[in-house]
C-alpha atoms as an extended CHARMM CRD file, in Angstrom:
* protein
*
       105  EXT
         1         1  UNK       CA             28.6510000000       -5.9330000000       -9.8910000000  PROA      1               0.0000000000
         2         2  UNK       CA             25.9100000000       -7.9380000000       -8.1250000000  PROA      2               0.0000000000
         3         3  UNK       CA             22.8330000000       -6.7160000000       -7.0870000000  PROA      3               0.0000000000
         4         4  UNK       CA             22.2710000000       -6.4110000000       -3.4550000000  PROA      4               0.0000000000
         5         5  UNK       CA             18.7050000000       -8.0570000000       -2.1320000000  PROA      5               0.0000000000
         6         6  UNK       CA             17.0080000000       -7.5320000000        0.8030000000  PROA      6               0.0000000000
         7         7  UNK       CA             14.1960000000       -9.5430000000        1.9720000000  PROA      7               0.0000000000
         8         8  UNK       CA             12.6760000000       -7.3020000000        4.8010000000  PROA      8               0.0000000000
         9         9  UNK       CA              9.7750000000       -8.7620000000        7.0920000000  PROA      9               0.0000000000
        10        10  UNK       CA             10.5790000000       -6.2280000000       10.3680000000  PROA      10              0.0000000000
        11        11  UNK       CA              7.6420000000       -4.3460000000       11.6170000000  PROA      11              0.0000000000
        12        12  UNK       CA              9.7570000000       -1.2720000000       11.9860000000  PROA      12              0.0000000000
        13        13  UNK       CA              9.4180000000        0.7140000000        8.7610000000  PROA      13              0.0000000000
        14        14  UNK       CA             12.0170000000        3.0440000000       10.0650000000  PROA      14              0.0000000000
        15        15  UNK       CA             14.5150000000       -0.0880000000        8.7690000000  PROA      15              0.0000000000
        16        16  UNK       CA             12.8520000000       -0.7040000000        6.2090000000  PROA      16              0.0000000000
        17        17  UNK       CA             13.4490000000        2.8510000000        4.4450000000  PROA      17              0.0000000000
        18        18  UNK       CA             17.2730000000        2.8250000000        5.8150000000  PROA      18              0.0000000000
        19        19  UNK       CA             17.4130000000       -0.3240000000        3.2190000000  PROA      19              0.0000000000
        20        20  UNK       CA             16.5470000000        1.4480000000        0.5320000000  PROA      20              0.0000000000
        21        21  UNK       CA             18.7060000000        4.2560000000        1.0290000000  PROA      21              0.0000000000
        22        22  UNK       CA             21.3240000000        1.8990000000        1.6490000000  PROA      22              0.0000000000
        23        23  UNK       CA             20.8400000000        0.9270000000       -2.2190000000  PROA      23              0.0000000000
        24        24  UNK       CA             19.0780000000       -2.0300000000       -1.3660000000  PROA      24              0.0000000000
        25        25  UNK       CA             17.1680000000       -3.9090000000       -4.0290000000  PROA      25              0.0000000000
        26        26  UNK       CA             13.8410000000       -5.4270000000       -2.4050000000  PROA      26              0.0000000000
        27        27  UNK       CA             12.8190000000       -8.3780000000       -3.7520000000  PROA      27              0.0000000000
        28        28  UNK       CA              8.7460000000       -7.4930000000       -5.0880000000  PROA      28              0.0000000000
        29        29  UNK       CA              6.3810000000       -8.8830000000       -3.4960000000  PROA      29              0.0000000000
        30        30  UNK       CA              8.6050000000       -9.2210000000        0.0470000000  PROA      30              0.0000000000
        31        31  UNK       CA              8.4550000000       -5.5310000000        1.0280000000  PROA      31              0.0000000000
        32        32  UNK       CA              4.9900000000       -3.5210000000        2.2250000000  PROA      32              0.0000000000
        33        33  UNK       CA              6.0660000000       -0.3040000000        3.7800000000  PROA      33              0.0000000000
        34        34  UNK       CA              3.2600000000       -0.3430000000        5.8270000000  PROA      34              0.0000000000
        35        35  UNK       CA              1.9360000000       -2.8520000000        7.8670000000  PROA      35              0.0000000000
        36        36  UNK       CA              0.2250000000       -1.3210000000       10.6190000000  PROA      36              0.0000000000
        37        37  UNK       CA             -1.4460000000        2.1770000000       10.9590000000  PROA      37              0.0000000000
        38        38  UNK       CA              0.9810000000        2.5710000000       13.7250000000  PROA      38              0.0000000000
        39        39  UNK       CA              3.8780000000        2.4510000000       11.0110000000  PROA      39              0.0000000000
        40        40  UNK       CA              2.1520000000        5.5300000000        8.7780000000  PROA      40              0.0000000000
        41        41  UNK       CA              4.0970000000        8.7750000000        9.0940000000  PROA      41              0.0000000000
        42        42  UNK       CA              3.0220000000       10.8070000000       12.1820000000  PROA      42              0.0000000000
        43        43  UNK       CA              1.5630000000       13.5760000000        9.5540000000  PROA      43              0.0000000000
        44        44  UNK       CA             -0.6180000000       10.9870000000        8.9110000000  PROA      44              0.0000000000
        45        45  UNK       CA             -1.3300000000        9.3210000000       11.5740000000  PROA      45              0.0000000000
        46        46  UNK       CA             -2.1690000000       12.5180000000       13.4880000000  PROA      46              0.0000000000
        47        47  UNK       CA             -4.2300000000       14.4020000000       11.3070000000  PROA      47              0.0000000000
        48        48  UNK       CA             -6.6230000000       11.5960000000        9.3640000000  PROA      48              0.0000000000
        49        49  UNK       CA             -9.7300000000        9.5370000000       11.0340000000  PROA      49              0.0000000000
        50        50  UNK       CA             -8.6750000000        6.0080000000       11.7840000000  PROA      50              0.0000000000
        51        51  UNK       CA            -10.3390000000        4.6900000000        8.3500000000  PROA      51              0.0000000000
        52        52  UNK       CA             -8.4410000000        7.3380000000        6.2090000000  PROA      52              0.0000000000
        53        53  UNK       CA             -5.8170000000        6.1830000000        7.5820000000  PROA      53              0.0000000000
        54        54  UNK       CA             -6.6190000000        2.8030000000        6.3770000000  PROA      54              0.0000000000
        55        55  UNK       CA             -7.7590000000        3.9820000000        2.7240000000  PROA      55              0.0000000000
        56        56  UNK       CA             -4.2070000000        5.6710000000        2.9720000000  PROA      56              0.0000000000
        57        57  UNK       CA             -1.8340000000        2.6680000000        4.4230000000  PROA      57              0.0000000000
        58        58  UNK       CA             -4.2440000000        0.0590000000        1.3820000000  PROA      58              0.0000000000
        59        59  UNK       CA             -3.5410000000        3.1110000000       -1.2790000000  PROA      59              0.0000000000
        60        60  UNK       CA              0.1980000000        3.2850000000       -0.4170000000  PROA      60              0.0000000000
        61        61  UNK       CA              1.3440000000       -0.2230000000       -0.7170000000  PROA      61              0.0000000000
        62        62  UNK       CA             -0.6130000000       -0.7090000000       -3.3910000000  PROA      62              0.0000000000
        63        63  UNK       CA              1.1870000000        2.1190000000       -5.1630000000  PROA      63              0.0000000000
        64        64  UNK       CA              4.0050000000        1.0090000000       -4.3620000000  PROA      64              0.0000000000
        65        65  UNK       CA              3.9530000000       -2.3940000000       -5.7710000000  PROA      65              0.0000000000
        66        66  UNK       CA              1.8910000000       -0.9770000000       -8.5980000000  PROA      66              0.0000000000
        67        67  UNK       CA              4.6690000000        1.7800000000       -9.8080000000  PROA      67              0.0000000000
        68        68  UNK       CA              7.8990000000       -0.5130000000       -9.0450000000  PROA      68              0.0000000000
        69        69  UNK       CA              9.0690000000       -0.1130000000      -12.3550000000  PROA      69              0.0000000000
        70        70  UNK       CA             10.8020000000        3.4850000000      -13.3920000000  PROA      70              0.0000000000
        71        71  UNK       CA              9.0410000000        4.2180000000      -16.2890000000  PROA      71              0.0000000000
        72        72  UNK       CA              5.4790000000        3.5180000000      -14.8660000000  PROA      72              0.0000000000
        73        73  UNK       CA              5.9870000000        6.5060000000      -12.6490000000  PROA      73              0.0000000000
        74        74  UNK       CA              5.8290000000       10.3250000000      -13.6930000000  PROA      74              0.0000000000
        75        75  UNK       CA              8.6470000000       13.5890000000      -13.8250000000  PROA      75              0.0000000000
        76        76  UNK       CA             11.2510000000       11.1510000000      -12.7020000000  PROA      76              0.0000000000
        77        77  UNK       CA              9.3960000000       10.8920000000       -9.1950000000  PROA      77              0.0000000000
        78        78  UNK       CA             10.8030000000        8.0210000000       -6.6040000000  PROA      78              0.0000000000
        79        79  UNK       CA              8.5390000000        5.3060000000       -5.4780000000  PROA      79              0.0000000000
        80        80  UNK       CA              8.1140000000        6.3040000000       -2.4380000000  PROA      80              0.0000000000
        81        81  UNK       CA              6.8550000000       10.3860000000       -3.4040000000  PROA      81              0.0000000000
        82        82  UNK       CA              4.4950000000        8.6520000000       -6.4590000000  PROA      82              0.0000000000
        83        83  UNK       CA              3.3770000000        6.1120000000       -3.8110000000  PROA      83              0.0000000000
        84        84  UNK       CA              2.4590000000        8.7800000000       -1.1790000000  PROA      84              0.0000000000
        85        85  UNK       CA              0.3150000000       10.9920000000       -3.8970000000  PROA      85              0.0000000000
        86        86  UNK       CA             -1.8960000000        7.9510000000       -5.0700000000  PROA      86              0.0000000000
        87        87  UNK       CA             -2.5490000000        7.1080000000       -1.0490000000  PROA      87              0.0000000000
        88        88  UNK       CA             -3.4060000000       11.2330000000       -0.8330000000  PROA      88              0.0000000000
        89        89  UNK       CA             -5.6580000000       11.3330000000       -3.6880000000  PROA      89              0.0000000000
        90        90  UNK       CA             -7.1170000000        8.1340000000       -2.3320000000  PROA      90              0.0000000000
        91        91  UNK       CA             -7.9320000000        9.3700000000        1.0010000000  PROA      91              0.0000000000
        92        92  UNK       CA             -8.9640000000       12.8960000000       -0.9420000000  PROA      92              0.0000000000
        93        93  UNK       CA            -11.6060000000       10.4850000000       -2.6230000000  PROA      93              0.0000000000
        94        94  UNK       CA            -13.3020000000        9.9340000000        0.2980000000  PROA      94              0.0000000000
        95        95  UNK       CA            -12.4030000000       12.4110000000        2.4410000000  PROA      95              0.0000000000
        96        96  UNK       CA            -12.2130000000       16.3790000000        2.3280000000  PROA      96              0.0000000000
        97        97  UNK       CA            -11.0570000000       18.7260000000        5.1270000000  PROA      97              0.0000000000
        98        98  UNK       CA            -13.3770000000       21.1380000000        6.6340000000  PROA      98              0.0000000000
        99        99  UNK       CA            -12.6100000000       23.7110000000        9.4720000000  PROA      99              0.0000000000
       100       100  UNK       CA             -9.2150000000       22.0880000000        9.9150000000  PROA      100             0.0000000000
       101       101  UNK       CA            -10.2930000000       18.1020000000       10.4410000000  PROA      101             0.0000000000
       102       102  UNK       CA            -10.7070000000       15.3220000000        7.9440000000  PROA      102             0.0000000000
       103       103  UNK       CA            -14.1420000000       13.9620000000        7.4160000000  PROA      103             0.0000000000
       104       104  UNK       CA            -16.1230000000       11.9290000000        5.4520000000  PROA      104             0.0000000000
       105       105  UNK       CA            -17.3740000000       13.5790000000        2.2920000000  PROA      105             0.0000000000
């Protein structure tokens, strides 16, 4: 069977995960899942300062170009869950939470 490839350049990461759960195969280097802060997941978005969410968004898409490949990842994690840790601990790097906010360590 051929592989299915999708070359995705829409700002709307909503469509962007639909493609891979459609089974889509992205073609590296053609897919960042986050462009924009406003494209983070509201979790995100709504609880970090603007430049953890930065350190997060950089973190992600690194990750996820980074840990592509299967076997690079750990406990049979998706790209997307391995890709969300690395941008946590990254942000945790910097960042720890006190009295409910995010700030600057």
């Amino acid at each position: 069977m051929r592989e299915k490839t999708a070359f995705i350049i829409a700002d709307d990461t909503r469509k962007k995960v639909a493609a891979l759960h459609a089974g889509l195969t992205l073609a590296k280097g053609e897919y960042m899942p986050y462009d924009r802060l406003e494209d983070l997941p509201a979790s995100v978005r709504d609880n970090l300062p603007k430049h953890a969410q930065e350190i997060y968004k950089e973190a992600f898409n690194s990750a996820w170009e980074e840990y592509e490949d299967p076997q690079k990842r750990r406990d049979d994690a998706s790209l997307e869950e391995t890709a969300h840790k690395v941008a946590w601990a990254a942000v945790k790097h910097s960042y720890e939470k006190k009295d409910g906010e995010w700030v600057e360590k």
